[in-house]
N, C-alpha and C positions, 0 to 999 in steps of 0.2 A: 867733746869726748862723750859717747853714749853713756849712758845709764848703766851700771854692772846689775846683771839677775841676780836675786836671794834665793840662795839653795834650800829646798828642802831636807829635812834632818830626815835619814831613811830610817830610824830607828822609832822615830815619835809617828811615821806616815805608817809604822807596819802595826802599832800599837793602839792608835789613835782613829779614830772616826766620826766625823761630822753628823749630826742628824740634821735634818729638816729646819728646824727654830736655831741653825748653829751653836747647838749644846756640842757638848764633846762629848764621845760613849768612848767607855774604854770595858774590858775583860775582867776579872776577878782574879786575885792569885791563890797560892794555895789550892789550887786543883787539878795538879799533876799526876801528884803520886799519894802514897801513903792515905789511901783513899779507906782502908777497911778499920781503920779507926777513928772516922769519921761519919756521922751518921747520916742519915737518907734527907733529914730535911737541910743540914748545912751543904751536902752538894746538891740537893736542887735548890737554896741560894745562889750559889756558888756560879749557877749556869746562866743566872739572870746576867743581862747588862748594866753595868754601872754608870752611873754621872758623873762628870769630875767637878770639886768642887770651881765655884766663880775664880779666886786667886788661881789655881793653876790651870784653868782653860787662857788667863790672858799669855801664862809663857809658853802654853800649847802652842797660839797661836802665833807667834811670833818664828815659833818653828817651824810652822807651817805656813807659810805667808801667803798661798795660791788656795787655799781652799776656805 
């Protein structure tokens, strides 16, 4: 009997991004709405990419099993 494929989680692949050294980048939250109460240096934080920590890149990747 073949091998069954492991699906990709389409939630974690829309969220999630591989770099180069297989780190995981992911987005910033809190930067939708409610922006004018917020001052100019926390959203040009905000816009930067983040790292995810070691613990949750290994269940990244388990969700992500082809990349």
């Amino acid at each position: 009997m073949p091998k069954m494929k492991l699906k990709t989680k389409k939630g974690v692949k829309k969220r999630f991004s591989f770099s180069k050294k297989n780190k995981v980048k992911r987005d910033h939250a809190n930067k939708g709405h409610l922006k004018a109460s917020k001052n100019a240096k926390r959203k040009r934080n905000l816009r930067k990419i983040a790292v995810v920590c070691k613990s949750e890149t290994k269940i990244i990747k388990t969700l992500m099993p082809y990349n």
